[in-house]
C-alpha positions in Angstrom: -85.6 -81.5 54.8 -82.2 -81.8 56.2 -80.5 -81.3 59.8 -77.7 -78.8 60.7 -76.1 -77.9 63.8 -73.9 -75.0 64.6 -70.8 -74.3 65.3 -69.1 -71.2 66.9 -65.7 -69.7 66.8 -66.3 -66.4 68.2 -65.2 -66.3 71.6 -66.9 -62.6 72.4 -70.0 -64.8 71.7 -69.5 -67.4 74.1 -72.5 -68.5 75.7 -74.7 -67.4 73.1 -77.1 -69.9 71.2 -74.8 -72.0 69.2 -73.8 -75.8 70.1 -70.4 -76.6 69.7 -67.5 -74.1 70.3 -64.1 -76.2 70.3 -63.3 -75.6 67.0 -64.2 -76.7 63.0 -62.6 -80.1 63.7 -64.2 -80.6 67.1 -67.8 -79.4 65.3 -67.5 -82.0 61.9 -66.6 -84.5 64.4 -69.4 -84.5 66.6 -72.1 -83.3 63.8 -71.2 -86.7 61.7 -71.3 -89.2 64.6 -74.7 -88.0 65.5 -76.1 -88.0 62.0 -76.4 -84.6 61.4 -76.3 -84.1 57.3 -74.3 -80.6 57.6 -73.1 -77.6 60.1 -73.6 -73.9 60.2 -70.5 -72.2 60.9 -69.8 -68.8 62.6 -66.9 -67.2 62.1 -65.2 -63.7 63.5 -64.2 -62.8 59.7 -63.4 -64.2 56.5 -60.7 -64.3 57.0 -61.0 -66.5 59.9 -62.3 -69.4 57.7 -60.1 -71.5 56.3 -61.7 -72.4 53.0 -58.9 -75.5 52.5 -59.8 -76.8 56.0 -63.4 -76.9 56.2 -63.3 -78.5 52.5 -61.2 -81.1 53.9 -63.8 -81.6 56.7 -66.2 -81.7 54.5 -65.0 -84.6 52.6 -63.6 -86.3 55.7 -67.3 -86.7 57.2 -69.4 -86.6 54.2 -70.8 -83.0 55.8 -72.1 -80.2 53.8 -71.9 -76.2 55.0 -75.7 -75.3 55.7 -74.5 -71.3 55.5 -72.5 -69.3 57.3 -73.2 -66.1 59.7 -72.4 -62.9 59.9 -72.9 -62.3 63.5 -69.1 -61.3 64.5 -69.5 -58.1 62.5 -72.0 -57.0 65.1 -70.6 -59.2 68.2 -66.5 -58.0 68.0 -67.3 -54.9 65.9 -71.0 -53.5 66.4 -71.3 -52.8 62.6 -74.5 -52.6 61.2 -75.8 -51.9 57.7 -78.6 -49.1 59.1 -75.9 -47.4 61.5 -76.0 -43.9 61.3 -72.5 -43.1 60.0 -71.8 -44.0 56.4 -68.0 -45.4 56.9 -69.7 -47.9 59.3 -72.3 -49.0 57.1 -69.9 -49.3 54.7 -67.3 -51.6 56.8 -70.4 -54.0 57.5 -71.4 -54.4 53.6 -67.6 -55.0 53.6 -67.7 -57.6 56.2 -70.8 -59.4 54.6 -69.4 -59.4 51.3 -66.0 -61.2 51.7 -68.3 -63.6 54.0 -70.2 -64.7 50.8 -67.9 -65.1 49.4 -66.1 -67.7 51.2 -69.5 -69.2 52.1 -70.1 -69.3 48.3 -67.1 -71.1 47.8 -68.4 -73.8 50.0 -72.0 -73.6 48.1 -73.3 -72.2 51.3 -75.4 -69.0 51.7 -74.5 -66.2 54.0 -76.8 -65.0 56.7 -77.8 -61.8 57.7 -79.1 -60.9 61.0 -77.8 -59.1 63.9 -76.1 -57.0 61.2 -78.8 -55.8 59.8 -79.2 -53.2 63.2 -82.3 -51.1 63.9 -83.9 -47.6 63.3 -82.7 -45.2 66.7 -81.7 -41.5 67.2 -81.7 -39.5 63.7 -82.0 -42.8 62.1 -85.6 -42.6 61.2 -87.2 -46.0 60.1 -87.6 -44.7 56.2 -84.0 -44.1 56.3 -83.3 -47.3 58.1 -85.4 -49.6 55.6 -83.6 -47.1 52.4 -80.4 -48.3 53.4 -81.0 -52.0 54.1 -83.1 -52.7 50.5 -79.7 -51.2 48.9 -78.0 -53.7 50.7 -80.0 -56.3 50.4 -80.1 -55.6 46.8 -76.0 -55.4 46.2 -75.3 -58.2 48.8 -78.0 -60.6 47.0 -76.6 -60.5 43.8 -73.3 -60.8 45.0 -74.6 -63.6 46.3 -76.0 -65.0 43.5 -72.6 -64.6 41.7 -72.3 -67.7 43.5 -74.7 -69.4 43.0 -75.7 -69.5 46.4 -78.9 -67.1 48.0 -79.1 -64.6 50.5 -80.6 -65.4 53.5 -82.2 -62.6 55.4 -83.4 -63.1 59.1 -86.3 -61.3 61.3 -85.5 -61.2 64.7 -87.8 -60.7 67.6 -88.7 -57.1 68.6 -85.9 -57.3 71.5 -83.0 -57.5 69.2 -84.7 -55.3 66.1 -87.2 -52.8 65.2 -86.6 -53.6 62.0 -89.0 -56.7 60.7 -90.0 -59.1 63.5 -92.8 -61.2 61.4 -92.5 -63.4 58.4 -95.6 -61.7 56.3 -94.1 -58.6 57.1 -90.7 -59.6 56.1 -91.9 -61.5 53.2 -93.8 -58.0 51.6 -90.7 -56.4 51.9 -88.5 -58.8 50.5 -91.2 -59.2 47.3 -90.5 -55.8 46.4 -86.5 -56.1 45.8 -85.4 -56.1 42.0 -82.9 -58.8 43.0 -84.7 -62.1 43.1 -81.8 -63.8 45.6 -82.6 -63.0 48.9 -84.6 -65.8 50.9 -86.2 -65.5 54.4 -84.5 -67.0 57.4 -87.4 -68.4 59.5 -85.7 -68.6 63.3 -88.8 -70.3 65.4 -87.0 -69.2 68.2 -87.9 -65.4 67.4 -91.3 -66.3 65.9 -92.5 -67.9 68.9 -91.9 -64.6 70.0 -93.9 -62.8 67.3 -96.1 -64.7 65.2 -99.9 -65.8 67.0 -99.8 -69.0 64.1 -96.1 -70.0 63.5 -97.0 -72.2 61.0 -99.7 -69.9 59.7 -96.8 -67.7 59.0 -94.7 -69.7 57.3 -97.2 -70.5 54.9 -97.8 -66.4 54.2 -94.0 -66.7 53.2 -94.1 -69.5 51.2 -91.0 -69.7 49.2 -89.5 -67.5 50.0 -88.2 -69.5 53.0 -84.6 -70.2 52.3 -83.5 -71.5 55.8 -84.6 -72.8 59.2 -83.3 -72.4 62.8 -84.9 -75.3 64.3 -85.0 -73.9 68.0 -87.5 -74.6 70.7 -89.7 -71.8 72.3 -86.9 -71.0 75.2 -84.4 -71.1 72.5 -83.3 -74.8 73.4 -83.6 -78.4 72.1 -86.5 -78.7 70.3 -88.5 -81.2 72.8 -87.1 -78.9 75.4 -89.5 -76.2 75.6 -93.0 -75.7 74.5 -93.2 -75.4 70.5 -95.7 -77.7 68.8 -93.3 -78.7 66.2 -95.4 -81.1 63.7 -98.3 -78.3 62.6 -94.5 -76.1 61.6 -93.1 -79.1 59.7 -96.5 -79.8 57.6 -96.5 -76.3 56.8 -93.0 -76.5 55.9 -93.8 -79.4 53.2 -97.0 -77.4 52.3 -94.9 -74.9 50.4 -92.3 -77.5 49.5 -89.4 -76.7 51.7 -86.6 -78.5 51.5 -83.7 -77.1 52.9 -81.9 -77.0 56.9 -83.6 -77.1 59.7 -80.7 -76.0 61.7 -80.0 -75.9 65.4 -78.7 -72.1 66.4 -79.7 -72.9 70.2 -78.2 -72.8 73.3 -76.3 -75.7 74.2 -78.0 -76.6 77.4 -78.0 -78.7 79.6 -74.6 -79.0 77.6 -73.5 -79.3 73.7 -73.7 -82.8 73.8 -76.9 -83.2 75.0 -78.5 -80.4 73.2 -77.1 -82.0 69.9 -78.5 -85.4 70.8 -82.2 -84.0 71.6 -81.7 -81.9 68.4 -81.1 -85.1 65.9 -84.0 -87.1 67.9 -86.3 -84.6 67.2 -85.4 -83.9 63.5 -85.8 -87.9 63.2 -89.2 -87.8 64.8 -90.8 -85.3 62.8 
C-alpha cells in the first residue's frame, strides 16, 4: 500500500477536509519532504489543471497523482448526475468527463462523490439509481479509455441517500456491464455506517479501488478513535494495494495533520 495526501485548490471549499491549500507547488513540496509516495488533487475544473505543471511536479519530486476529485462540480456549481433537470445532469457528466481525462493523462483515476447527488422531490430513488448506473456505465469506460478506473465513493447518510455501505455499494456496482468502476472506501464515512469496518471491506473485496485514510472525527489517523490495524489486515486480506490517502481536515493545522498522517501510514 502506498500514502497520499491531498491537496485543494478550490477556494469555495476552504476549510473542508483536505490538507494543503497553497497551491500544486506548495502541495508536491510538502508531500515529498514528508515521504508521502503521491498527492490527490482537487481542482475547480479541468480546465484548472495544468497537465504541463503537475507533470513537471511530478518528476521534480519523484510524486505520482493518486486521482483526482470531482468535488468543484458540486461545491462552485451544485451539479449532480441524479438532479432532476436533464441539462444539469448533463453539465455534471460533462464536468466529470473532461476531469478523466486530464486525470487519465496523469495515469490517475477520477473520483466521484459529492457529484453523484441524492434522490429528493420528484426524484424518486428508482429514478435516481437509473440515472447514476448510466453514468457510471459511460463515465467508466471513458475511463478506461485510459487506462485508468473509476472510482466511485459512498458517503455517509448526511451527505447521500444514495449508497452509504460498502456491501451495499459493492452489489450495485457488480451489476454494471462496464467492469471499470472501483469502490472508494472513505473510513471517515464508514465509521459512520458500517458496525465492522473491516468486516466491510472484506464483503467488497476487490472491488476496492481507493482509500481515504481518515480517522473517526475525520482527522489524523491517531487523532480520533478508529482501530486502524483490524482495517489494514483486511485491506491485505483481499490484496489491496493501492492509496491510502489523507482527504482530512487539516487540524490542528496542515502541517501537523500531514506529519501524524505519514507516522501512522509507517506504523501500520
Amino acid at each position: 500500500m502506498k500514502s497520499a495526501i491531498t491537496v485543494s485548490l478550490i477556494p469555495q471549499a476552504k476549510g473542508g477536509p483536505f490538507v494543503f491549500w497553497n497551491g500544486l507547488a506548495d502541495g508536491f513540496a510538502q508531500a515529498a519532504a514528508l515521504g508521502f509516495d503521491a498527492v490527490e488533487i482537487f481542482p475547480p475544473s479541468a480546465d484548472a489543471l495544468d497537465v504541463a505543471e503537475v507533470k513537471a511536479l511530478m518528476a521534480q519530486h519523484g510524486l505520482a497523482v493518486a486521482a483526482v476529485g470531482t468535488g468543484g462540480g458540486w461545491v462552485i456549481h451544485k451539479w449532480t448526475l441524479t438532479h432532476g433537470d436533464p441539462a444539469i445532469r448533463a453539465k455534471a457528466r460533462e464536468f466529470i468527463r473532461s476531469i478523466i481525462d486530464a486525470a487519465g493523462s496523469l495515469g490517475a483515476p477520477t473520483i466521484l462523490g459529492s457529484m453523484q447527488g441524492r434522490w429528493e422531490g420528484e426524484v424518486t430513488r428508482d429514478q435516481a439509481l437509473a440515472w447514476l448506473r448510466e453514468a457510471l456505465e459511460d463515465l467508466g469506460e471513458h475511463a478506461a479509455r485510459h487506462g485508468v478506473p473509476f472510482l466511485y465513493e459512498f458517503l455517509n447518510r448526511y451527505e447521500t441517500n444514495l449508497f452509504n455501505r460498502a456491501g451495499d455499494t459493492a452489489a450495485f456496482v457488480r451489476t454494471l456491464r462496464t467492469q471499470n468502476v472501483r469502490i472508494l472506501a472513505d473510513l471517515f464515512h464508514m465509521n459512520i455506517e458500517e458496525r465492522d469496518i473491516a468486516a466491510a471491506l472484506r464483503e467488497a473485496g476487490a472491488l476496492v479501488g481507493h482509500v481515504h485514510f481518515a480517522d473517526s472525527n475525520r482527522q489524523a489517523i491517531g487523532l480520533g478513535h478508529t482501530v486502524i490495524e483490524p482495517i489494514i489486515a483486511a485491506l491485505r486480506d483481499i490484496g489491496y494495494t493501492g492509496y491510502l490517502s489523507a482527504e482530512i481536515l487539516p487540524l490542528p493545522d496542515p502541517l501537523t495533520a500531514a506529519r501524524q498522517t505519514i507516522e501512522s501510514f509507517k506504523k501500520v
